[in-house]
C-alpha positions as CSV (number, residue, x, y, z in Angstrom):
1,X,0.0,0.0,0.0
2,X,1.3,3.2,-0.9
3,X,1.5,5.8,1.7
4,X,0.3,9.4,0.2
5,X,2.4,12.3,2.9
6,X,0.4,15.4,3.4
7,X,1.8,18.5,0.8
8,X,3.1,20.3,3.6
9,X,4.7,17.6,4.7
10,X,6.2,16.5,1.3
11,X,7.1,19.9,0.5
12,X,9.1,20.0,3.9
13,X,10.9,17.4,3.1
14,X,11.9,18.4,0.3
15,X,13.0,22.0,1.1
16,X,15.2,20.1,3.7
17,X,16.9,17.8,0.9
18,X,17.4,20.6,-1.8
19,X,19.4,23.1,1.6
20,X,21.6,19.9,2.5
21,X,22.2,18.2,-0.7
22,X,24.8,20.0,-2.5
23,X,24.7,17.4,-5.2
24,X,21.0,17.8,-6.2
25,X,21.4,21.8,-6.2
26,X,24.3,21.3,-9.0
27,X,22.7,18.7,-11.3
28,X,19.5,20.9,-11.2
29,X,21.4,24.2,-12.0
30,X,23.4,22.5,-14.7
31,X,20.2,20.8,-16.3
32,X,18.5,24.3,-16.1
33,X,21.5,25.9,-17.8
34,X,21.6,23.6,-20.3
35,X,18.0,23.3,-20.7
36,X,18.2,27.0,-21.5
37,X,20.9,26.6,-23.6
38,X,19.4,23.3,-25.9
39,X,16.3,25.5,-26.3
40,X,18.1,28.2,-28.0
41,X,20.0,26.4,-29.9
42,X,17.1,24.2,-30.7
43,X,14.6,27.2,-31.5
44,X,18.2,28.7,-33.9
45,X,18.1,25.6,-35.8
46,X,14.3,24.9,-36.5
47,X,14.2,28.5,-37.5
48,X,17.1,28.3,-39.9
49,X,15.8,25.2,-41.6
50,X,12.0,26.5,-41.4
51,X,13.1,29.6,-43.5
52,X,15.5,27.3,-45.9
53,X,12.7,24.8,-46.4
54,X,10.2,27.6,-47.3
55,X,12.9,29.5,-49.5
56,X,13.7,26.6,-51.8
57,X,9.6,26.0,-51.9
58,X,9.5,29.2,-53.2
59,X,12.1,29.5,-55.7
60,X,10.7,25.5,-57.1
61,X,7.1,26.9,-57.0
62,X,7.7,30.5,-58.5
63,X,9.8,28.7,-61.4
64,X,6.7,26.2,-62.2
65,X,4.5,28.9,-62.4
66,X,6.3,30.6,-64.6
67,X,7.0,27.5,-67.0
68,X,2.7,27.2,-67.1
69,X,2.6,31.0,-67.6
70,X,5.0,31.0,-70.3
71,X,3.8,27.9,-71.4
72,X,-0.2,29.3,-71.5
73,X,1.4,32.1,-73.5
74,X,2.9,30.4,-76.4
75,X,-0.5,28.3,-76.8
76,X,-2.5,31.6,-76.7
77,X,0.0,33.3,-79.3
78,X,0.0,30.4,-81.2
79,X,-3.9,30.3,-81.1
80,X,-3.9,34.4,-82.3
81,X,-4.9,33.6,-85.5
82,X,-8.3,31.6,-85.6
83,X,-11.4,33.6,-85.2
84,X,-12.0,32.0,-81.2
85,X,-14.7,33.8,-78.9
86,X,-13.2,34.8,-75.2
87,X,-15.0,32.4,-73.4
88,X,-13.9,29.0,-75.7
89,X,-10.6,30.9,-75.3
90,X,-10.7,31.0,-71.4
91,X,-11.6,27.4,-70.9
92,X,-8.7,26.0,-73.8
93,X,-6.6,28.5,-71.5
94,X,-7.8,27.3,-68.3
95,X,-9.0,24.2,-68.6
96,X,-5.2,22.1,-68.9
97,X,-3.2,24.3,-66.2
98,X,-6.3,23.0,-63.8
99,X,-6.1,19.3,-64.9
100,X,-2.1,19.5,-64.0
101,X,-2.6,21.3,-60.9
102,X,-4.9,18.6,-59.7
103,X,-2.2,15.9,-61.3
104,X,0.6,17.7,-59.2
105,X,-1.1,19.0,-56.0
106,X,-1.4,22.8,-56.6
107,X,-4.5,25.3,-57.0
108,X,-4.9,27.5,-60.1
109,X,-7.3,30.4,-60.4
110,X,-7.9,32.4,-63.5
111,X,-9.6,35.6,-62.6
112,X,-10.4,38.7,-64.9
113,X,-10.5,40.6,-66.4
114,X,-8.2,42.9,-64.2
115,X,-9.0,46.6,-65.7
116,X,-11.9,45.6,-64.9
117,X,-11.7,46.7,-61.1
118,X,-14.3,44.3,-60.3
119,X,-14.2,42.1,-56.9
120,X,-12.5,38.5,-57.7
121,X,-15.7,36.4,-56.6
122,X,-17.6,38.5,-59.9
123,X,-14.8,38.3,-62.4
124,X,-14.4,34.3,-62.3
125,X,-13.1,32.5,-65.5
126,X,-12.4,29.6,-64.1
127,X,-10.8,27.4,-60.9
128,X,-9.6,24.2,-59.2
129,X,-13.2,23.0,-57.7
130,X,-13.6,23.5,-54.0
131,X,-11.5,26.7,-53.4
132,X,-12.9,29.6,-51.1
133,X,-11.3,32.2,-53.2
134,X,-11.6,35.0,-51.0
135,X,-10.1,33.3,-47.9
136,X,-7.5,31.3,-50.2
137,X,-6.4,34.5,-52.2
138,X,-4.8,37.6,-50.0
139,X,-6.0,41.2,-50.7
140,X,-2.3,42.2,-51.1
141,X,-1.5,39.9,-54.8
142,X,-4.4,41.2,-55.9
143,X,-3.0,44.9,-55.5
144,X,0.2,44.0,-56.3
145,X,-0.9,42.5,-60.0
146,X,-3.1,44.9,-60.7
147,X,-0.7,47.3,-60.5
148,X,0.7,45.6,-63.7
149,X,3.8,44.0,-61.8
150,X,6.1,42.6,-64.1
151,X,6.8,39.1,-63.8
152,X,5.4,36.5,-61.3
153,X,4.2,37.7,-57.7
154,X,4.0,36.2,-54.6
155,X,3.1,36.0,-51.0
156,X,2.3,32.9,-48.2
157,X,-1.5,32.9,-47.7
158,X,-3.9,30.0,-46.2
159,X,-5.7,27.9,-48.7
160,X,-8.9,27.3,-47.8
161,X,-11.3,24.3,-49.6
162,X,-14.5,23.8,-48.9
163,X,-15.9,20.1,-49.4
164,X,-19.6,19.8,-48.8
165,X,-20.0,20.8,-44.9
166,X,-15.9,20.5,-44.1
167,X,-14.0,23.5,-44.7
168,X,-10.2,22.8,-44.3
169,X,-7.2,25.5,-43.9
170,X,-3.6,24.8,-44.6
171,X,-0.5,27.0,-45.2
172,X,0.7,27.5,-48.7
173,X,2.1,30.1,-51.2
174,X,-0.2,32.1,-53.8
175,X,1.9,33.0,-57.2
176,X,0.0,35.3,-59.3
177,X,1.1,36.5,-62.9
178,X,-0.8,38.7,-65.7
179,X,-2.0,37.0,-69.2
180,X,-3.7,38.9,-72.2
181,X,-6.4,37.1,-73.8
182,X,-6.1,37.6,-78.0
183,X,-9.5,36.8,-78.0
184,X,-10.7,40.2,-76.4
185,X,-7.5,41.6,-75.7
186,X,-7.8,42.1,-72.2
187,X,-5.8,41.3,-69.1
188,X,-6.0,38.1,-66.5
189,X,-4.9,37.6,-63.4
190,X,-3.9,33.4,-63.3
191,X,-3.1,32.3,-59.9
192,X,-1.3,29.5,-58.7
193,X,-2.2,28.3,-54.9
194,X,0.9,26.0,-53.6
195,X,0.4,23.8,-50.4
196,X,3.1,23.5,-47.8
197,X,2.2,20.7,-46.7
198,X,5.1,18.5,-47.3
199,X,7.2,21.1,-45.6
200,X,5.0,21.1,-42.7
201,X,5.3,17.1,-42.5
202,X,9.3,17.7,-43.1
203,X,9.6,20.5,-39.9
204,X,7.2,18.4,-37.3
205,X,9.7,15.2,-38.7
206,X,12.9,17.7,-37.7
207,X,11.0,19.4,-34.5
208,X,10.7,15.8,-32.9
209,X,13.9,14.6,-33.7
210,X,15.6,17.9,-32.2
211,X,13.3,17.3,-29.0
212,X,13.9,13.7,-28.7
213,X,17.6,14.5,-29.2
214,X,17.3,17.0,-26.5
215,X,16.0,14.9,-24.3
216,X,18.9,12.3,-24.2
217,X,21.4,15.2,-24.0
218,X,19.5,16.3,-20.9
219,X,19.8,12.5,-19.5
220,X,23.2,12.3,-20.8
221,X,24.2,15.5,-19.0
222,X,22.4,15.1,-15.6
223,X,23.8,11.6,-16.2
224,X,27.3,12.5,-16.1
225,X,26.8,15.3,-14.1
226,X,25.8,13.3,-11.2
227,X,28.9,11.0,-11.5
228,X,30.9,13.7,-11.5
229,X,29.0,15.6,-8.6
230,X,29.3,12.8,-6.6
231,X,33.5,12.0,-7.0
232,X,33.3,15.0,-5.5
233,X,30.7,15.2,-2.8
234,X,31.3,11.9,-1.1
235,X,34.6,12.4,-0.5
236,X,33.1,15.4,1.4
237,X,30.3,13.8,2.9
238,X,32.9,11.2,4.5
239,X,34.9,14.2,5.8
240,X,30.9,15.7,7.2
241,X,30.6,12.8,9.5
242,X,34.0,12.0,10.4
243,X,33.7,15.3,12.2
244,X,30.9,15.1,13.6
245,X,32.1,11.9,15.2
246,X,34.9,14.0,16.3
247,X,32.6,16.4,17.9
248,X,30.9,13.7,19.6
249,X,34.1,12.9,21.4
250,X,35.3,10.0,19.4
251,X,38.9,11.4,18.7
252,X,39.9,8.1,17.3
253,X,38.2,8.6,14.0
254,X,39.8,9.2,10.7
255,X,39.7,9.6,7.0
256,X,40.1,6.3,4.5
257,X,43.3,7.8,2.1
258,X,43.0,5.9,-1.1
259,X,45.1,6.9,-4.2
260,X,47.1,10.4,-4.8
261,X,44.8,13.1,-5.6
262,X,43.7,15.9,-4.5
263,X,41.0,14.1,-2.1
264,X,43.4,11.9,-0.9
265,X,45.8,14.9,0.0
266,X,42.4,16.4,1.9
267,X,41.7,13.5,3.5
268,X,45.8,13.3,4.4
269,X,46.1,16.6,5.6
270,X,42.3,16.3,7.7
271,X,44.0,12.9,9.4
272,X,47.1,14.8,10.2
273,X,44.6,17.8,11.9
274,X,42.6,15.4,13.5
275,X,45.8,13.4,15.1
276,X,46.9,17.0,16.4
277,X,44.0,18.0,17.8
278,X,43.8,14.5,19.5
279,X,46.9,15.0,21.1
280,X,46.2,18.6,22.2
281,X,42.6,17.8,23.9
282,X,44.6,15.0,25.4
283,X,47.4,17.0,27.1
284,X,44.4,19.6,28.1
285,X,42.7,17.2,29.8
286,X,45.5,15.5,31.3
287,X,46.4,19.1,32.6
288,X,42.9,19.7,33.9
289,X,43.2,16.8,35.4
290,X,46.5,17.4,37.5
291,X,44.8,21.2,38.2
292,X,41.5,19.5,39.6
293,X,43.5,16.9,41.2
294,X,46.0,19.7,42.6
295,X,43.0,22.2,44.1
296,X,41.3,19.3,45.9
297,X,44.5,17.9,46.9
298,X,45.8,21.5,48.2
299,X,42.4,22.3,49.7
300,X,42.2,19.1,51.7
301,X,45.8,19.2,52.4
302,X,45.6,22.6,53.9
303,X,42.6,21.6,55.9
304,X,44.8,20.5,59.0
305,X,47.5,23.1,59.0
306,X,44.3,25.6,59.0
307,X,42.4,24.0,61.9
308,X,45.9,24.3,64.0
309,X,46.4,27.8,62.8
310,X,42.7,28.4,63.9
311,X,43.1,27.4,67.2
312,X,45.8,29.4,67.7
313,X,44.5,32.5,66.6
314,X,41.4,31.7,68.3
315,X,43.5,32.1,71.5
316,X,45.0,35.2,70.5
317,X,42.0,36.8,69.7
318,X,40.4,35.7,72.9
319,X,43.2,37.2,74.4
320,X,43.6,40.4,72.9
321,X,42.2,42.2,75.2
322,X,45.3,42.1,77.2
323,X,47.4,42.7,74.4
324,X,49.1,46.0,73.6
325,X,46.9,48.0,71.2
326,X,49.1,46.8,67.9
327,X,49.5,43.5,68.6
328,X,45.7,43.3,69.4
329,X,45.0,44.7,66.3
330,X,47.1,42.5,64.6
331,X,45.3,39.7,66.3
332,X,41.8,40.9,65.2
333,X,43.5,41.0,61.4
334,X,44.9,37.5,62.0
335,X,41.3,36.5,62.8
336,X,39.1,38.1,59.8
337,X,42.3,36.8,57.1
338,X,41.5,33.2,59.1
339,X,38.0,33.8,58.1
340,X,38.4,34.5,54.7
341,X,41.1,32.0,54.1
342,X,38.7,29.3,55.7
343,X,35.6,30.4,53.2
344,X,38.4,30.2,50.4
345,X,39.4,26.8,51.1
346,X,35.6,26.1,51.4
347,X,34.8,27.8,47.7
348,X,38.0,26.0,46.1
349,X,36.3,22.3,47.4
350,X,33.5,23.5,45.9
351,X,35.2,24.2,42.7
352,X,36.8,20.9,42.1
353,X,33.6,19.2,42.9
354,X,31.9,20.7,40.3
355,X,35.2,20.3,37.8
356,X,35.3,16.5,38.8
357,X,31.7,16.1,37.8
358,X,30.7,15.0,41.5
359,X,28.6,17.7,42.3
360,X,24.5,16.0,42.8
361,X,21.3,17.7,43.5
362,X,19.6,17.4,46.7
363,X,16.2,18.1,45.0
364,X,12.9,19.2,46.9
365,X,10.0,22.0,46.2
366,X,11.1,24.7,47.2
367,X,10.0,28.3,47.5
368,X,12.2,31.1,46.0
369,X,10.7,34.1,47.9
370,X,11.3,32.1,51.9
371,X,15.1,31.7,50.1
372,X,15.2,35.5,49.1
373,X,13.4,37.2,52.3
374,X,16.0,34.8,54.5
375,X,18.6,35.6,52.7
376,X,17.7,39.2,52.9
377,X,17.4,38.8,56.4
378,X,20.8,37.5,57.2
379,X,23.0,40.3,54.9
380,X,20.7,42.7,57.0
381,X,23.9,43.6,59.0
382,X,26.1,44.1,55.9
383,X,23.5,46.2,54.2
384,X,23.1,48.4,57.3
385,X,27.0,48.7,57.2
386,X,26.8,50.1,54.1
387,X,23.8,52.5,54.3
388,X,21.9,50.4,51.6
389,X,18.3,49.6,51.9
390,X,16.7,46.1,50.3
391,X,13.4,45.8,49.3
392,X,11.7,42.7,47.9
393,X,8.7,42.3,45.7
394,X,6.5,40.0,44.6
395,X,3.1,39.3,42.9
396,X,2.3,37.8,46.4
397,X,2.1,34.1,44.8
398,X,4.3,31.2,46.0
399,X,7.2,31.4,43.6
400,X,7.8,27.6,43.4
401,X,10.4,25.8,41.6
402,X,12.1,22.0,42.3
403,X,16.0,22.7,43.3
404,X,18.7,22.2,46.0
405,X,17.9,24.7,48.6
406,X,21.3,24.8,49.8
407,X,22.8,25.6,46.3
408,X,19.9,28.1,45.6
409,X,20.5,30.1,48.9
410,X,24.1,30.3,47.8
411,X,23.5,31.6,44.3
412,X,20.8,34.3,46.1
413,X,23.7,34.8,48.4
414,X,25.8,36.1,46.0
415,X,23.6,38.1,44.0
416,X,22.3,40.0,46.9
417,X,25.9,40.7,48.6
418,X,27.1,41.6,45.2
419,X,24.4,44.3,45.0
420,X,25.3,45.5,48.5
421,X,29.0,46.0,47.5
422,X,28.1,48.4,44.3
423,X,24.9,49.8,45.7
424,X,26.3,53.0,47.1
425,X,27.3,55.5,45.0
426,X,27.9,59.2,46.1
427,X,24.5,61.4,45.4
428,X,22.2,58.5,44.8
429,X,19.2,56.3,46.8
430,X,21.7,53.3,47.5
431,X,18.2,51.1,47.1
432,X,18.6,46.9,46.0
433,X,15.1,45.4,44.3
434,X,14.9,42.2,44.5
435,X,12.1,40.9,42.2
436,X,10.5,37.1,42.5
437,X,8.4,36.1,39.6
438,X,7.1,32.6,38.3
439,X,4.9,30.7,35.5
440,X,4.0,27.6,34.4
441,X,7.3,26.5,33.1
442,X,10.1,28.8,35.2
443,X,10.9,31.0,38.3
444,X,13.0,33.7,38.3
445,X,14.8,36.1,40.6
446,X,16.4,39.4,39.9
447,X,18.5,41.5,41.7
448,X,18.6,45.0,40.7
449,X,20.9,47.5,42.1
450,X,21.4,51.4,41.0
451,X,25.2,51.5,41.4
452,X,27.9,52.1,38.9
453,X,26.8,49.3,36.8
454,X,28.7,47.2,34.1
455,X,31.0,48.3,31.3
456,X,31.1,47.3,27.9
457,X,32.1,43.5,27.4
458,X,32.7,42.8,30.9
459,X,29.1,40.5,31.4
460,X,30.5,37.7,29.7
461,X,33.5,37.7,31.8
462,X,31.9,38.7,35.2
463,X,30.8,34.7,35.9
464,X,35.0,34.2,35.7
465,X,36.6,32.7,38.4
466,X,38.8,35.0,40.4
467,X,38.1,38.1,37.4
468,X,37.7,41.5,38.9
469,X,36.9,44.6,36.6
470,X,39.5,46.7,38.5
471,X,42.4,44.3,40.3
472,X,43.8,47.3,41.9
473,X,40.6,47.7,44.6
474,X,40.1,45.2,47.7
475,X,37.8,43.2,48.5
476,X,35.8,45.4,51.1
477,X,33.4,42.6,51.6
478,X,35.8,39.7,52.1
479,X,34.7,37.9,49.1
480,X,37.2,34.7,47.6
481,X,36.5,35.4,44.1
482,X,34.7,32.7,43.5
483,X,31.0,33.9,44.2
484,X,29.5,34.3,40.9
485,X,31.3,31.2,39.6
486,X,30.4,28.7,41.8
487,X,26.8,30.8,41.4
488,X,26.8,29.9,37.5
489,X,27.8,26.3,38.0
490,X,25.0,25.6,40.6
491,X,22.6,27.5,38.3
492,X,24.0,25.2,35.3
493,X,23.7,22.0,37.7
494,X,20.0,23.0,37.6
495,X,19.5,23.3,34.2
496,X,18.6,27.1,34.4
497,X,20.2,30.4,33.6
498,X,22.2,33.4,35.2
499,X,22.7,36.1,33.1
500,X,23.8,40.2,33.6
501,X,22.4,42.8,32.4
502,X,24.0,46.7,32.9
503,X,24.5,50.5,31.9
504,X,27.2,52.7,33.2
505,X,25.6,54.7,36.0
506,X,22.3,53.3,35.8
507,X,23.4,49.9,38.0
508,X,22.9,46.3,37.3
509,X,20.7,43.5,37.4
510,X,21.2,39.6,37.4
511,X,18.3,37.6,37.2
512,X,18.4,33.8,38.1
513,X,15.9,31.9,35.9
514,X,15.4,27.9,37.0
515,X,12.6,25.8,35.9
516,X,9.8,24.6,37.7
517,X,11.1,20.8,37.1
518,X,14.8,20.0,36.6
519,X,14.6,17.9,33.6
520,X,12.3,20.3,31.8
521,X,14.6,23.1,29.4
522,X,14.3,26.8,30.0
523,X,12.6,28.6,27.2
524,X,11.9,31.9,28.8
525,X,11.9,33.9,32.3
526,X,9.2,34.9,33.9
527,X,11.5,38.3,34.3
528,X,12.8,40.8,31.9
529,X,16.8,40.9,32.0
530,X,16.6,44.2,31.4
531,X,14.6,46.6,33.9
532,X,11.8,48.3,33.4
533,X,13.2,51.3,34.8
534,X,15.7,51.4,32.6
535,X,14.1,50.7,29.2
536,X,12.9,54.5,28.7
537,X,16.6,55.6,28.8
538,X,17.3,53.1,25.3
539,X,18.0,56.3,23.0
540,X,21.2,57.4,24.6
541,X,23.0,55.5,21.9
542,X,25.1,53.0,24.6
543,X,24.5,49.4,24.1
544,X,21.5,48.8,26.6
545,X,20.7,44.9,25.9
546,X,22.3,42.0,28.6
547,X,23.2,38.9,27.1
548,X,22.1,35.6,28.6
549,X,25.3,34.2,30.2
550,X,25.5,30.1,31.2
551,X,22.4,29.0,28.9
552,X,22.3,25.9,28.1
553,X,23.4,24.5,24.6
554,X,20.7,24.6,22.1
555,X,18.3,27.2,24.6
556,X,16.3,29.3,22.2
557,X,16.3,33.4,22.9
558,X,14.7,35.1,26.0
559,X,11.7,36.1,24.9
560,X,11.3,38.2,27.8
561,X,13.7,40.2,26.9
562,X,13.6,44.0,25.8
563,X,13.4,45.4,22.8
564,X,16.7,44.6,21.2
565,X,19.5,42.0,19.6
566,X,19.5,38.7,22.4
567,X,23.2,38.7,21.5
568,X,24.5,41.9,22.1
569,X,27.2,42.6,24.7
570,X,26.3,43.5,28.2
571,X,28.1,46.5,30.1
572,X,29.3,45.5,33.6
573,X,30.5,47.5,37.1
574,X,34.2,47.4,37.7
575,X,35.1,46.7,41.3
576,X,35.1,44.0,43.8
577,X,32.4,42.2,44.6
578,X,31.0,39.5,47.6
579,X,30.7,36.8,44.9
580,X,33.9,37.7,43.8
581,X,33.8,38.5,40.0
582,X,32.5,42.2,39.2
């Protein structure tokens, strides 16, 4: 049974076969090419022997008319000189030039008197039965013998018979010369109708051979050209999934070399890349492995030494109160360095967890705004520090989404402490928003601060471990440098995104987008990346649009978005940051 695909289906199809077969694209072009080309060359030909077959028609049918012209003549002159009435006269005259043109194929016509003016229907002498002269004989050799033409005149005209009820049409010449009757002495006009019909049988006999031998050039062609086509393509096609076995991670793969041309040199040459690149992912890995295998074995390592050094300046700080005002302070430093060296050490375990590939998900519904208002809550101290004020809104529904609590506080964390840092700029409302939204498929969170905000190119590096817009400032905040990046990894572990929007002097924003269920994609957040508040400034020329940083391979464009390219560059704050990488 044969299966029948729906057009658009069909037409699908083969819209996808005609982009991704290079081969097919050729051997059409050529065919249409030389299509065009055998037409022309076709049309060239039939013309050419179309006007030689008519031209030698007629020269032979001009020069019999003139032999039964000039042959009607000498009987008439050689008739002069009996006492013969016009009519007998006509009909001796007529009478044998009909009977051969019925022998021989041809018309004849003898009409007259021509001084007479008189239409050709009303001056009749005599004709080959069954002619409609009027259709059969044009108005133009009538004019043109009357106006005492010398010699033979001719034109192409339709013959038209009439047989009973059928009335038939066919091309054909007319020949029309003048003849004096001695009888009366007056003028004829004796016409001559010549069919083409052998002609017309000749150029059908010559059109079908020129299209049948078209057509086998056309398979001869598209033959060849697919031979040829493919020498060329599969060789390429080979290559095609060769590397996309080597995309996949199968290094091993190569090209089959056989013979010494220019293929075979590809194919060399494309082995020879391929064994290089081999050996260079090979000595990458093997040196990410001794990094990841040095940071965990340095971070564990250092683990004892710290806990002694901990103790010990546990007692000194305990005990500073009896120190000297220096050394105290130098106690106190010793303490907040122990601090930050311990959450280093902490980040860095964290790190080579995630670069091992050991890092798991300890999944459960949870609810993003209890995560940001606790959150809030505990960098309440740090924000009063700094004079900053942070305010968090909602839509006043559960924003629900299934994730690791502990990573998700962490990445909030970050964002929030991050804000605080570059919140507070001189003559401005140090203010943080932090904005919860959610839908079917996603939640999102975005933390918007009105700081010095983000610098041209900087968003794509600000997720960097360690990277810091302006080395020379400290860390006010005590941050490792590590924030943000350990912040994209767990966002990345969850299958979301965390992406950075910014303007100079009109702050920042990163939202946090994860979906409702872990092994259901992201296709868009519930949140604009860029703010609303910022959207009515777009004119000032400055590249406005934040780019979506960590999304997943193959995630389609935010469509919440503003207006504006997905893919342009973000601008991002200089400075340190809590996370670690602004």
């Amino acid at each position: 049974m044969v299966r029948v695909l729906p057009v658009p289906v069909a037409v699908r199809r083969g819209l996808t076969f005609w982009r991704r077969s290079t081969q097919a694209r050729v051997v059409v072009s050529i065919l249409l090419l030389s299509g065009v080309v055998i037409t022309g060359v076709g049309l060239l030909l039939l013309q050419q022997i179309r006007d030689g077959l008519l031209e030698h028609r007629v020269d032979a049918v001009v020069a019999e008319a003139a032999s039964e012209t000039d042959d009607a003549r000498v009987r008439l002159a050689a008739a002069s000189g009996t006492e013969v009435d016009a009519a007998r006269q006509v009909r001796e005259l007529a009478d044998p030039i009909i009977s051969r043109g019925d022998t021989r194929g041809y018309g004849v016509v003898l009409a007259g008197p021509v001084d007479d003016d008189l239409p050709l229907g009303s001056g009749l002498a005599a004709s080959t039965s069954g002619l409609d002269l009027a259709a059969s004989i044009p108005a133009r050799l009538e004019e043109r013998l009357a106006q005492a033409a010398p010699g033979a005149v001719w034109t192409y005209t339709s013959i038209v018979t009439e047989r009973g009820e059928e009335r038939t049409s066919e091309p054909g010449i007319a020949v029309g010369s003048r003849i004096t009757l001695p009888a009366d002495g007056r003028t004829y006009a004796l016409y001559y109708l010549f069919p083409l019909e052998e002609e017309g049988e000749t150029l059908a006999l010559v059109t079908r051979a020129l299209l049948t031998a078209a057509a086998l050039l056309l398979v001869l062609v598209a033959a060849l050209t697919w031979l040829v086509i493919r020498q060329v393509v599969t060789p390429i096609r080979m290559a095609r999934r060769v590397a996309e076995r080597l995309a996949a991670g199968r290094l091993q793969e190569r090209l089959r070399v056989s013979g010494e041309d220019d293929m075979a040199r590809l194919a060399t040459s494309f082995n020879q890349m391929a064994s290089n690149l081999q050996r260079q992912i090979r000595q990458l890995e093997e040196l990410s492995r001794v990094q990841r295998r040095f940071v965990s074995d340095v971070s564990h390592e250092l683990r004892t030494p710290l806990t002694t050094v901990r103790m010990a300046g546990d007692v000194l700080h305990d005990a500073r109160v009896g120190f000297d005002p220096a050394t105290a302070r130098a106690a106190e430093l010793l303490q907040t360095e122990l601090d930050r060296f311990e959450v280093l050490l902490s980040d860095l375990l964290e790190i080579s967890r995630f670069d091992a590939g050991a890092a798991v998900l300890d999944l459960d519904d949870v609810n993003l705004g209890d995560v940001v208002r606790r959150v809030v809550e505990q960098t309440t101290a740090l924000a009063e520090q700094r004079g900053v004020r942070v305010a968090v809104l909602d839509d006043g529904r559960p924003c629900l989404a299934e994730a690791d609590v502990r990573r998700v506080e962490r990445i909030v964390r970050n964002l929030v402490t991050n804000a605080i840092d570059h919140a507070a700029v001189d003559g401005r409302d140090p203010g943080i928003v932090v904005h919860l939204a959610s839908d079917d498929a996603a939640a999102a969170v975005a933390v918007r601060d009105y700081g010095v905000g983000l610098e041209p190119g900087e968003s794509a590096m600000v997720f960097n471990r360690f990277w810091r817009a302006d080395p020379a400032r400290a860390r006010t905040s005590g941050g490792t440098g590590l924030g943000l990046s350990i912040a994209m990894e767990d966002t990345l572990l969850h299958g979301g995104w965390l992406q950075a929007w910014g303007r100079p002097g009109d702050g920042a924003q990163f939202r946090l987008t994860l979906p409702r269920h872990v092994r259901h994609p992201v296709r868009r957040s519930p949140l604009p990346l860029q703010p609303a508040d910022a959207v009515s400034r777009e004119g000032d020329g400055a590249d406005q649009q934040g780019v979506p940083v960590g999304r997943s391979p193959g995630s389609p464009p935010d469509s919440s978005h503003a207006p504006g390219s997905p893919n342009r560059d973000t601008r991002a704050a200089s400075g340190p940051t809590a996370g670690g990488a602004r």
